[in-house]
DOPA-449921 format. One record per residue (C-alpha): x, y, z. Coordinates in steps of 0.001 Angstrom, whole numbers, padded with zeros to 6 digits, always signed. Layout:
XYZ ...
% end
This chain:
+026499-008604-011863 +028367-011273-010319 +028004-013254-006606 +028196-010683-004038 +029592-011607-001075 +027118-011791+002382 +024019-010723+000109 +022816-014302+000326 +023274-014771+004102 +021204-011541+004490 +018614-012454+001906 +017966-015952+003911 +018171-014274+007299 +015367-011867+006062 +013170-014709+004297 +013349-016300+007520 +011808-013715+010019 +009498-012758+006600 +008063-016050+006292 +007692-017533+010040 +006184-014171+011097 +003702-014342+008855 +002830-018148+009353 -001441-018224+010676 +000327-020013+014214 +003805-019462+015061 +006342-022558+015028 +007179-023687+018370 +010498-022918+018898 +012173-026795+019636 +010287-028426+016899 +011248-025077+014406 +015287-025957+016280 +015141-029335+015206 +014131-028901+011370 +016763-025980+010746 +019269-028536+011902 +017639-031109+009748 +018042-028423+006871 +021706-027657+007903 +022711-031315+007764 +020958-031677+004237 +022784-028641+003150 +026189-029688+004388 +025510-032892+002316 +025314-031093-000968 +028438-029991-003477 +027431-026361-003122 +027768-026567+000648 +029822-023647+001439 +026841-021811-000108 +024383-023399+001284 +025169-024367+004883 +025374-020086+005752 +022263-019873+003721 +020818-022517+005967 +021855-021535+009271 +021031-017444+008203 +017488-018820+007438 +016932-020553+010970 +018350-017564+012986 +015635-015476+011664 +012835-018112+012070 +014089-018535+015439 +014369-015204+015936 +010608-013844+015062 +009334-016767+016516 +011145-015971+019608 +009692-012551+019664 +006599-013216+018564 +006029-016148+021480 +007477-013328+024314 +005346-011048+022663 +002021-012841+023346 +002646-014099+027092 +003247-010566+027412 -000086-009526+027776 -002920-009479+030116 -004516-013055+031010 -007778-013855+029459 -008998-014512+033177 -007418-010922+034603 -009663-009460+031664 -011737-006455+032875 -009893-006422+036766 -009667-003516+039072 -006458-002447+040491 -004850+000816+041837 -001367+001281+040785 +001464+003146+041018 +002622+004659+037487 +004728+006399+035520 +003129+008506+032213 +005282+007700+029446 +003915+009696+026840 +002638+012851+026349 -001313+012891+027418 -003607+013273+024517 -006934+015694+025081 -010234+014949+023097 -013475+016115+023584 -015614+013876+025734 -018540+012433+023655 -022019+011179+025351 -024088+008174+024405 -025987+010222+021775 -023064+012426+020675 -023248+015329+023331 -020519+016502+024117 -019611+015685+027899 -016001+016971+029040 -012774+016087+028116 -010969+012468+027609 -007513+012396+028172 -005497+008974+026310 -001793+008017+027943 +000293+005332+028008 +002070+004547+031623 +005008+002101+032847 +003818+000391+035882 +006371+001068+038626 +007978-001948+040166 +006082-001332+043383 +003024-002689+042414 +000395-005680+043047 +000286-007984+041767 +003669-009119+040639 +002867-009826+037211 +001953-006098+036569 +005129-004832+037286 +007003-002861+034740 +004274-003409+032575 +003421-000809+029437 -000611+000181+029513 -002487+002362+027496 -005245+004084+029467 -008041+006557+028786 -009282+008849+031819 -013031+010176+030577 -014473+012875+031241 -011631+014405+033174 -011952+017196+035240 -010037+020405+034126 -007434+020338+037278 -006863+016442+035996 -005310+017621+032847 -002955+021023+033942 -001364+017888+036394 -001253+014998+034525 +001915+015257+032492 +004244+013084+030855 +007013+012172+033352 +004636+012515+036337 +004024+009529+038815 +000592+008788+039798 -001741+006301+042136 -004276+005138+039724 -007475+003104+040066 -007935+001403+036875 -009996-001588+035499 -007699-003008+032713 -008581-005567+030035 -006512-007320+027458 -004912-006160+024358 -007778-006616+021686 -009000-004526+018331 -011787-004670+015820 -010757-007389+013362 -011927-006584+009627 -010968-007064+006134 -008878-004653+004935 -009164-002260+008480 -006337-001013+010696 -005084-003727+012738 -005251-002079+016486 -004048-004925+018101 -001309-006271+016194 -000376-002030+016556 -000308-002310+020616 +001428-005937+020268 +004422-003877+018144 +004323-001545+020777 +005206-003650+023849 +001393-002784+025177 +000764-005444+028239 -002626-004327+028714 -005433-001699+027532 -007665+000206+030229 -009509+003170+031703 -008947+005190+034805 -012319+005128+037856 -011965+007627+040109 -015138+006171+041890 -013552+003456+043337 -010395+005163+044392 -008966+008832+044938 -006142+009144+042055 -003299+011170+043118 -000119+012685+042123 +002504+010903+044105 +005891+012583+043077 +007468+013082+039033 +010838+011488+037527 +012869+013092+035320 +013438+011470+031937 +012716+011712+028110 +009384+011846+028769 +009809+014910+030958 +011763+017044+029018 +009180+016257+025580 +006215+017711+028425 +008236+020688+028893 +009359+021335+025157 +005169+021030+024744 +004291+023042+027480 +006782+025358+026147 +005913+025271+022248 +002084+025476+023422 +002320+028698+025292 +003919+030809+022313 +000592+031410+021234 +001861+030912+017422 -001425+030075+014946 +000081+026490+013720 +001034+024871+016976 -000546+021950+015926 +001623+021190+013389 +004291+022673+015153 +003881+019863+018208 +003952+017210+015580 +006943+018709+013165 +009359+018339+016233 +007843+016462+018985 +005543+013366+016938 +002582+014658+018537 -000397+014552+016003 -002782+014411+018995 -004365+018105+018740 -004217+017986+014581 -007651+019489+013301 -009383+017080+011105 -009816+019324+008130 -005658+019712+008464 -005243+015899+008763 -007738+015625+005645 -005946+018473+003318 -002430+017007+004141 -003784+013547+003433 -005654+014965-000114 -002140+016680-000926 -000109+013706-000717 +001666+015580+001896 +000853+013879+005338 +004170+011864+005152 +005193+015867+006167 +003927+015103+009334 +004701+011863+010427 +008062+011573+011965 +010376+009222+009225 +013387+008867+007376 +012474+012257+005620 +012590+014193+008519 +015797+012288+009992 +017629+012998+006789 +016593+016417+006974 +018082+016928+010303 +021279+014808+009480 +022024+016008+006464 +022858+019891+007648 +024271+018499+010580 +026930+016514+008547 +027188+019815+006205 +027969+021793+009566 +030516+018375+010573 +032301+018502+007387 +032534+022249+007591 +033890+021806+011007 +036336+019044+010491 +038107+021032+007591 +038623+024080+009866 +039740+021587+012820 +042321+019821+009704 +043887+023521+009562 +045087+023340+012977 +045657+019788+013571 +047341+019365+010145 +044498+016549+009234 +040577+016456+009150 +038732+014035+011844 +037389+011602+009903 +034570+010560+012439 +033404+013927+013246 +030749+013790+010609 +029165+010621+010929 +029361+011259+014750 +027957+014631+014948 +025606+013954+011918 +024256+010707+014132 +023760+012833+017742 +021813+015197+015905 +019658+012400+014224 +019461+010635+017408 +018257+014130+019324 +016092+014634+017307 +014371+010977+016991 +014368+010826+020759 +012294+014309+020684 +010381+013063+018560 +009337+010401+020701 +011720+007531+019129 +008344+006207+016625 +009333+003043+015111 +009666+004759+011831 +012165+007029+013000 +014131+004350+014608 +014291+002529+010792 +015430+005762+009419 +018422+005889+012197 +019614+002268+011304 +019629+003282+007554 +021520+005980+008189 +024371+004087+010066 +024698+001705+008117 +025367+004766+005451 +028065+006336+007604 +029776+003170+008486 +030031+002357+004613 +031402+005907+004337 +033785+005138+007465 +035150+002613+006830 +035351+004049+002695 +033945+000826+001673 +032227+000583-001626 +028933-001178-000317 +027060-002596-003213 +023352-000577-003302 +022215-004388-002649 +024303-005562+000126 +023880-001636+002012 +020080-001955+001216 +019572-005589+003144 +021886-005110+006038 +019194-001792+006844 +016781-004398+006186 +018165-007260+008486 +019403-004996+011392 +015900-003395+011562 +014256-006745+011281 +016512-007630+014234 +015958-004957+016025 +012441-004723+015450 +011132-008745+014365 +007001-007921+014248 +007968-004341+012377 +006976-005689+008781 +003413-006237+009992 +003047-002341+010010 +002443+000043+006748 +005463+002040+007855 +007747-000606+006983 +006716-001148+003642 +006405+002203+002723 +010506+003219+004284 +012177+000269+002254 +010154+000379-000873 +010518+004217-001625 +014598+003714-000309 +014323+000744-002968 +012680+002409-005798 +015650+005107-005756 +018171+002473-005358 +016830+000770-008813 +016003+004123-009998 +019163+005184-010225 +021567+002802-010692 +023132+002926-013821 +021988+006580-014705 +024485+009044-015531 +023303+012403-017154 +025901+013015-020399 +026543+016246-021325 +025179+017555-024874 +028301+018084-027506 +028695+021489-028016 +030612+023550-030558 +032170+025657-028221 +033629+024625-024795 +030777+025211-021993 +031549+028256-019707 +033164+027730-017161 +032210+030659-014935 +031013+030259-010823 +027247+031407-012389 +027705+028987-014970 +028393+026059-012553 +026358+027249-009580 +023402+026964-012875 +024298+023665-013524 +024365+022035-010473 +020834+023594-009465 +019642+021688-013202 +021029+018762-011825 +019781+018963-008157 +016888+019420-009670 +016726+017316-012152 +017371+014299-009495 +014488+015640-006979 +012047+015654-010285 +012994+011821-010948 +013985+010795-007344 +009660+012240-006682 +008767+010355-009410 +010404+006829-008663 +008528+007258-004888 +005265+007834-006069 +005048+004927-008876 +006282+002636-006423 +003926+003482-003232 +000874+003669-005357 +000140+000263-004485 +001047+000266-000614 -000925+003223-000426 -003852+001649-002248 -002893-001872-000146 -002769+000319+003570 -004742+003700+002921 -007546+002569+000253 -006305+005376-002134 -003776+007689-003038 -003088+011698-004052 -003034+012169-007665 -001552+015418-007050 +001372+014767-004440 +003948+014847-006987 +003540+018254-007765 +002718+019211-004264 +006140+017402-002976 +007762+019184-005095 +007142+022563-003146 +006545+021094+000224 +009834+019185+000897 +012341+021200+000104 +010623+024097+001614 +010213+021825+004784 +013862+021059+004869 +015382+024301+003982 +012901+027087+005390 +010878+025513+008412 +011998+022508+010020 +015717+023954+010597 +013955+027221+012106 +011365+024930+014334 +014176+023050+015519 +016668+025677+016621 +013653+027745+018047 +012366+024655+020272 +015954+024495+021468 +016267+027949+022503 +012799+028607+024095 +011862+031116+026324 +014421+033610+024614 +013433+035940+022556 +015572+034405+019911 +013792+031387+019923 +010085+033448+019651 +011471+035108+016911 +012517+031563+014620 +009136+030124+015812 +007409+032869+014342 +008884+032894+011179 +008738+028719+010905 +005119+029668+012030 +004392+032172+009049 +005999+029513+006401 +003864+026579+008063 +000528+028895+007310 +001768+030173+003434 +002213+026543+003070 -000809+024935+004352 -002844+027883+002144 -001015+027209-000648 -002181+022979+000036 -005705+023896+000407 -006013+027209-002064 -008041+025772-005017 -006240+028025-007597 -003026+025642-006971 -005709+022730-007624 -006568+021615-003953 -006216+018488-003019 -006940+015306-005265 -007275+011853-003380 -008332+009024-005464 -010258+006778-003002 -010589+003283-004027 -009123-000623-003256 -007098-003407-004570 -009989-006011-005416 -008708-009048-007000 -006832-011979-005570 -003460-011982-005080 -001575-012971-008289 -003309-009775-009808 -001574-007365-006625 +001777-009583-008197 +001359-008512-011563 +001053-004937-010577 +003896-004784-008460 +005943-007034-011509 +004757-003844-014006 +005725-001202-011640 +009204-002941-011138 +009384-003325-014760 +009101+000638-014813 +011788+001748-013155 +014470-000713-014652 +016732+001633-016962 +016147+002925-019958 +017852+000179-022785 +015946-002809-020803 +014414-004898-023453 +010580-004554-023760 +010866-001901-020492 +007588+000454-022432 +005630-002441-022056 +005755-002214-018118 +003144+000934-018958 +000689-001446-019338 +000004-002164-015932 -000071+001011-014044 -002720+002212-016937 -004912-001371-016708 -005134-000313-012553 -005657+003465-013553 -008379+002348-015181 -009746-000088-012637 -008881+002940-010028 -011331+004880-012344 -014134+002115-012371 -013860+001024-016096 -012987-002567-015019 -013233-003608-011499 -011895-007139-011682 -014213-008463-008541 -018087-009725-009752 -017525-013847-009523 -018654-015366-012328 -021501-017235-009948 -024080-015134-008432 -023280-014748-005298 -024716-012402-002125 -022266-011436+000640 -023433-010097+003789 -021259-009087+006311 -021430-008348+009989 -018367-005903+010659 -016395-006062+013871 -017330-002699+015257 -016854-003460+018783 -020560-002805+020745 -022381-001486+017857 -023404-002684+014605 -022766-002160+010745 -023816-004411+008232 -022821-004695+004295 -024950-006964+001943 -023274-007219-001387 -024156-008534-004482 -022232-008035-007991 -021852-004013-008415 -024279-002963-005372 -023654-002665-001250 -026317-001780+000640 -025018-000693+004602 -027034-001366+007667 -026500+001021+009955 -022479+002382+010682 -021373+001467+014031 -020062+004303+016421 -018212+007284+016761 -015784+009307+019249 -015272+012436+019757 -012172+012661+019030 -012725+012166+015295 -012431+008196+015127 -015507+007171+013278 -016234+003218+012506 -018196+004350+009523 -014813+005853+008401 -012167+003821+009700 -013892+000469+009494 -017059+000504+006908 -015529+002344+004415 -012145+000673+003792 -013936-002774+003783 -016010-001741+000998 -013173+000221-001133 -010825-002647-000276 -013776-005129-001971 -013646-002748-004710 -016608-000880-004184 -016577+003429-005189 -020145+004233-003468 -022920+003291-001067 -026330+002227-002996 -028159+002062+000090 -027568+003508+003423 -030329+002197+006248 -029773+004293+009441 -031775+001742+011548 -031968+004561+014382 -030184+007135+016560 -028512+005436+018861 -024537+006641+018443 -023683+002844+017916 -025579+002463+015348 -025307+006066+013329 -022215+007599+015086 -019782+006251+012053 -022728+008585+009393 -020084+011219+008789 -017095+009373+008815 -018915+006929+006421 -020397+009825+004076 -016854+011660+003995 -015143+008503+002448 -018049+007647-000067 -020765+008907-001696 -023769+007304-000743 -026612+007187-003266 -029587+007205-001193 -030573+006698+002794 -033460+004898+004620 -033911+006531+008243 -036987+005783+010647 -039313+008864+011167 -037832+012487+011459 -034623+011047+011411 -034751+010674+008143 -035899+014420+007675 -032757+015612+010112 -029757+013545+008186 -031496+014799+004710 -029249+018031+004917 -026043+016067+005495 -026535+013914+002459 -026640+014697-001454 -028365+011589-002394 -031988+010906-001743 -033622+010132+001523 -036966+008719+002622 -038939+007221+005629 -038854+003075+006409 -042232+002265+006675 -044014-001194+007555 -045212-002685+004626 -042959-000743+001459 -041167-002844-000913 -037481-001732-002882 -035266-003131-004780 -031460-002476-004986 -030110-004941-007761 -030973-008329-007897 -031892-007371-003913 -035490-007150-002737 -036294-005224+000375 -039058-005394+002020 -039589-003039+005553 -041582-005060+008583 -041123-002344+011293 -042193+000876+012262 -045319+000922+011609 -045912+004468+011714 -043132+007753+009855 -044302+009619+013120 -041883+008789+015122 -038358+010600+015944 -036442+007344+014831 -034050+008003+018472 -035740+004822+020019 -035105+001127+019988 -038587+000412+018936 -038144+002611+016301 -035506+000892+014604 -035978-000026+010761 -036491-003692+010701 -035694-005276+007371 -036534-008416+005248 -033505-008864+002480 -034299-011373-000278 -032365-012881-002834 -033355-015369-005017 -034316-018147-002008 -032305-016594+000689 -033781-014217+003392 -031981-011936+005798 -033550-010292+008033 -032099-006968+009928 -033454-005622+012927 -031885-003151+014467 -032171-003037+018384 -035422-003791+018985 -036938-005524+021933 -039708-008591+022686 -042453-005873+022151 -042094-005378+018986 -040960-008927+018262 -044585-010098+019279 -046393-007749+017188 -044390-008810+014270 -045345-012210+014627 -048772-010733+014960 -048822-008733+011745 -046831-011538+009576 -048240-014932+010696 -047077-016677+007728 -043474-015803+007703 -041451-017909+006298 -038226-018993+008637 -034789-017060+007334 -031395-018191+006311 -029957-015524+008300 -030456-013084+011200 -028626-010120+012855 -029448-010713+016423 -031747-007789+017671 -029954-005438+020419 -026434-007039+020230 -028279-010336+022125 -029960-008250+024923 -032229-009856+027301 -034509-007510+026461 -034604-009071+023044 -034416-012293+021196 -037824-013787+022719 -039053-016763+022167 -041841-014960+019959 -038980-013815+017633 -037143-017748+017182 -040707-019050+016603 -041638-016409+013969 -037775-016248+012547 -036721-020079+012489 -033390-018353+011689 -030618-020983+010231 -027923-018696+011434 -027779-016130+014045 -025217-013281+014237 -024441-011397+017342 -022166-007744+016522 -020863-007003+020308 -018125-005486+021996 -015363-008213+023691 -016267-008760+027110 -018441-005480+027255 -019754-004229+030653 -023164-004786+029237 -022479-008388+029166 -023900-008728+025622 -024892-011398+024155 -026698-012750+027201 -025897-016233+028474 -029739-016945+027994 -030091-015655+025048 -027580-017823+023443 -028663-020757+025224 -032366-019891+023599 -031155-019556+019917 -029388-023044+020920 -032105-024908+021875 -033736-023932+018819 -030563-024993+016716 -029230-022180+015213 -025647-021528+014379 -024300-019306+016171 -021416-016383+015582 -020363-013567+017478 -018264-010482+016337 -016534-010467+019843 -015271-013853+019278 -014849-013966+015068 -013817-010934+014418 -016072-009766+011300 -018357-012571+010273 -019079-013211+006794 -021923-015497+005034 -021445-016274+001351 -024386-017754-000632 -024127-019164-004139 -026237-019307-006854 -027436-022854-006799 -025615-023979-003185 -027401-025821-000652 -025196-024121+002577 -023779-020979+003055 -020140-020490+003586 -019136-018507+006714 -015503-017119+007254 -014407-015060+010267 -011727-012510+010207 -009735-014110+013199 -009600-017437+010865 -007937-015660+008281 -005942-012891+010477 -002501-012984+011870 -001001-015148+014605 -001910-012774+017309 -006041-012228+016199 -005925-015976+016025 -004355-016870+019261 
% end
């Protein structure tokens, strides 16, 4: 192939930001200085140093670089000590308000929540919120509240705001390296009880004109303006949740998110138009402008990305593209490799934290799989007998074969090579989005999104009505045609990448070895990958059971709620699921069941419902639509009520029944009566968990009454390894009673950070330290887990934030 020129600057650059940006603490940025010019010396010393010095100095600028960012990044946010403060401010709404249905402590529903981000005007006190990005939540607005609060409008605020901060799991979405990517200085909530908000004026903007394109788009009245909102203005925010879970079970919801498909789908008619226009412009001129197309293919990429809302993946798919039309330009010959990591490096630039995100991944690696997909391939005509025809149907014939032969292989190439990034990110992947791509993406860049985009721009004519509705009538053939089970519905293969990490290597090094060309030696044998994690995707070999014995129990980071998973070899038993919102999030769905598929694990054995209370059972459905769960333990006529939700079985904890899942023994302490409606705390199931010597012991949220009696009713109980603080660490619980019955070696608490309800209590702690037990908190660690070992004296505990990214750790 030869040394290409600049290829190895931008290869070093990239391996620079790559690899300090994903170091557990960033470098500081003197000491990080003073070894690149250590390196640069060393380099300069060698015989190869007029490679090696640029490779050098390429290197440090992108160390320096992400570390750079990534330190600004960090002081940009809240103080610890400003954590849950109350201010009134003057600000700006940035975005366009999202509108959920409120949701009550047991799941009522209770008004309406509206979700915004806001720019904090350079008026306000104190100094260090000035400017400032926030992303606030106003509950249970009143109806007036959301006809006036509109992107673009300027407000007086009372808010309490607390610092960036996220549920930190295995394998879940990462919330708060999401708002540090987005610039977010602090997180909050509107109180109108300490302070009147008011409007106090509007500025026109960006933000402005997307409110009235929605305003306008909302009032047609059209049956899919849900997906119409999102198509051309990014907003996913009133998306049903049986659309989001069809598109998802299609392999279609890329459709939907705002990318590099849609910006080439807007650019690439727009430089059809340019080209058309530049030759009619060359007739009277006497030559064709050559920048007309990249210029008017960019401003209507641009328009259309800053319509859109300007999402980070759109802003990739605009760098790609110029560096396209400056290649083009210029009529340089890029080499696929040297195009390919300039978009890399100028979006790594422009955007240093962006490989932390999915997105990333997902753009370069399905631009990369046609760039090694096709290289080399050239389609050679058949010899024929007689010379082919030569006729305008003849040729119009064979360029649709060809155009189609590419979108066939171009559809294929993408969805070998995201199978694992969606397996890595999304815990599974559409078996049938090839087919359903097929359909859906030229149709959406031929029939709808053209019509949807013209119509937006001409709205409130009757011209504009009329392309709406027939955008509006394709949108609804299409979305019948992605749920209609006679075209075969939708097929999503849940399931994880289990393993450690030179087994996610060898998968990739397979899939690579795939889409080499045809004539590379040994290139069939590449098959034998993607079948071996076919098979492991159908649970015929699930490379995770250790070859020790070992029992896993984890305490999830659900934020103020609780969900635990106790796994050993090929079972998982789940106590209780953490909460739920009402606007669809679920920590059943979002947080339980990826840690479990990411582990490797296709169903629930055991689902314990320890009682009502919407922190502790508000993630059920979330939890049950992402797994099948085998059978479910409720207290009382709970148990009775959730029995219609669930296929599996489902029976009554009762004081004094024993069970068995696995090598796990079960035995239920508390209630002592199936009478009961299982809504209470002092109904909660309270659970003994043995295996082989080791004891866990689950209690739900009861309080020091029923902690006495169950020192009462088991007076010889023998002290346990571990325990899952009753109530979060209430005051109400956690009695002296319980540490003298208990003896626990190690104490979990699963709590929200700096909750208002101040959990877990100062004097609680203090009492589970005076009778020396370890002590871990989910608000602190992130999700806590406790290994035991066949055989091992101690337990080893890891915490997500030890093992998380620079930010979870800081």
């Amino acid at each position: 192939m030869g040394y290409i020129p600049g290829l190895g600057a931008l290869a070093a650059y990239i391996f620079g930001i790559l690899s300090c940006g994903s170091l557990p603490e960033l470098p500081d940025l003197a000491r990080l200085a003073a070894l690149g010019v250590l390196t640069v010396v060393l380099a300069a010393a060698l015989p190869w140093r007029r490679r090696l010095v640029p490779l050098a100095l390429a290197g440090l600028a992108g160390g320096l670089l992400v570390s750079w960012q990534g330190h600004h990044a960090l002081e940009n946010r809240l103080p610890e000590h400003a954590h849950g403060s109350d201010f009134t401010l003057p600000v700006r709404i940035d975005s366009l308000p999202a509108v959920s249905e409120s949701r009550g402590r047991f799941g009522q529903g209770a008004g309406v929540d509206i979700r915004f981000s806001a720019k904090i005007l350079p008026t306000a006190e104190p100094a260090h919120l000035r400017n400032q990005r926030v992303e606030l939540t106003w509950y249970r607005a009143a109806p007036d509240v959301v006809k006036r609060l509109k992107g673009g409008s300027v407000w007086s605020l009372p808010v309490r705001l607390k610092q960036p901060r996220g549920s930190v799991n295995p394998h879940g979405f990462d919330y708060e390296g999401w708002l540090l990517r987005r610039g977010i200085y602090a997180t909050g909530y509107v109180r109108p009880q300490d302070a009147m908000p008011r409007v106090i004026g509007g500025t026109p903007g960006l933000t402005a004109v997307r409110q009235w394109f929605r305003d306008g788009l909302s009032s047609t009245g059209l049956g899919q303006s849900e997906l119409i909102l999102a198509l051309v203005l990014g907003d996913r925010s009133a998306l049903s949740r049986e659309d989001r879970q069809r598109l998802r079970d299609t392999g279609t919801a890329h459709l939907i998110a705002i990318s590099g498909l849609h910006v080439g789908m807007v650019a690439a008619p727009a430089a059809l138009l340019a080209s058309l226009l530049a030759r009619l412009v060359g007739l009277w001129l006497g030559y064709a402008p050559r920048l007309l197309v990249p210029g008017l293919s960019l401003l209507a990429a641009t328009s259309y990305v800053l319509l859109a809302g300007a999402p980070l993946s759109a802003q990739r798919a605009l760098v790609m593209l110029l560096v396209f039309f400056l290649a083009w330009y210029w009529r340089r010959r890029f080499h696929a490799g040297l195009g390919f990591g300039l978009a890399l490096a100028l979006v790594l630039t422009l955007q240093p934290l962006a490989f932390h995100g999915p997105g990333f991944w997902l753009s370069f690696l399905a631009v990369g799989a046609l760039l090694i997909g096709f290289r080399g391939r050239y389609w050679l005509p058949k010899p024929r007998s007689t010379p082919a025809p030569d006729s305008p149907v003849a040729q119009i014939r064979h360029r649709l074969s060809e155009r189609l032969r590419d979108l066939l292989r171009s559809q294929w190439l993408i969805g070998v090579v995201l199978v694992l990034p969606s397996l890595a990110f999304f815990h599974g992947f559409s078996i049938s989005g090839f087919v359903f791509n097929l359909v859906a993406i030229p149709w959406m860049a031929i029939g709808i999104l053209p019509l949807l985009l013209v119509g937006t721009l001409s709205l409130g004519t009757s011209f504009g009505q009329y392309l709406l509705s027939l955008a509006n009538t394709q949108l609804e053939a299409l979305m019948a045609m992605l749920g209609n089970p006679l075209f075969g519905g939708g097929a999503w293969l849940s399931g994880g990448l289990s393993g450690s990490g030179w087994l996610f290597a060898l998968y990739a090094l397979g899939i690579l070895w795939v889409l080499l060309p045809a004539g590379v030696p040994g290139r069939g044998l590449g098959w034998i990958v993607p079948a071996v994690l076919l098979a492991t995707m159908a649970g015929q070999w699930i490379p995770r059971s250790p070859a020790v014995p070992v029992l896993e129990t984890t305490v999830l980071d659900v934020g103020q709620g609780l969900a635990v998973v106790l796994r050993n070899n090929d079972q998982a038993l789940v106590y209780d699921t953490g909460p739920g919102s009402g606007e669809g999030w679920s920590a059943g769905g979002q947080i339980v069941a990826p840690f479990l598929l990411g582990e490797g694990y296709r169903q629930v054995d055991l689902l314990v419902l320890s009682h009502g209370d919407s922190d502790h059972a508000g993630g059920l459905s979330g939890l049950t639509e992402s797994l099948p769960v085998k059978a479910l333990v409720a207290p009382g006529r709970l148990a009775a009520r959730e029995a219609a939700t669930l296929d599996g079985g489902v029976s009554r904890c009762l004081a004094g029944q024993v069970g068995r899942i696995g090598n796990m023994r079960i035995e239920w302490l508390w209630p002592d009566s199936s009478d009961v409606s299982g809504e209470e705390n002092d109904h909660s199931c309270v659970a003994l968990v043995e295996w082989e010597e080791r004891r866990i012991l689950l209690t739900g949220d009861i309080s020091r009454s029923v902690e006495r009696q169950l020192a009462l009713r088991y007076p010889d109980f023998a002290p346990v390894d571990l325990l899952v603080a009753p109530h979060h660490g209430s005051r109400s619980s956690s009695s002296e009673a319980l540490l003298d019955w208990g003896q626990p070696q190690v104490v979990v608490f699963s709590a929200g950070y700096r909750h208002h309800f101040g959990h877990p209590h100062v004097e609680v702690v203090e009492r589970y330290q005076r009778h020396g037990s370890r002590i871990f908190s989910t608000a602190e660690r992130g999700a806590v887990t406790i290994q035991w070992s066949s055989g091992a004296a101690e337990p080893r505990i890891l915490s997500a934030r030890d093992k998380g990214p620079f930010w979870v750790r800081h």
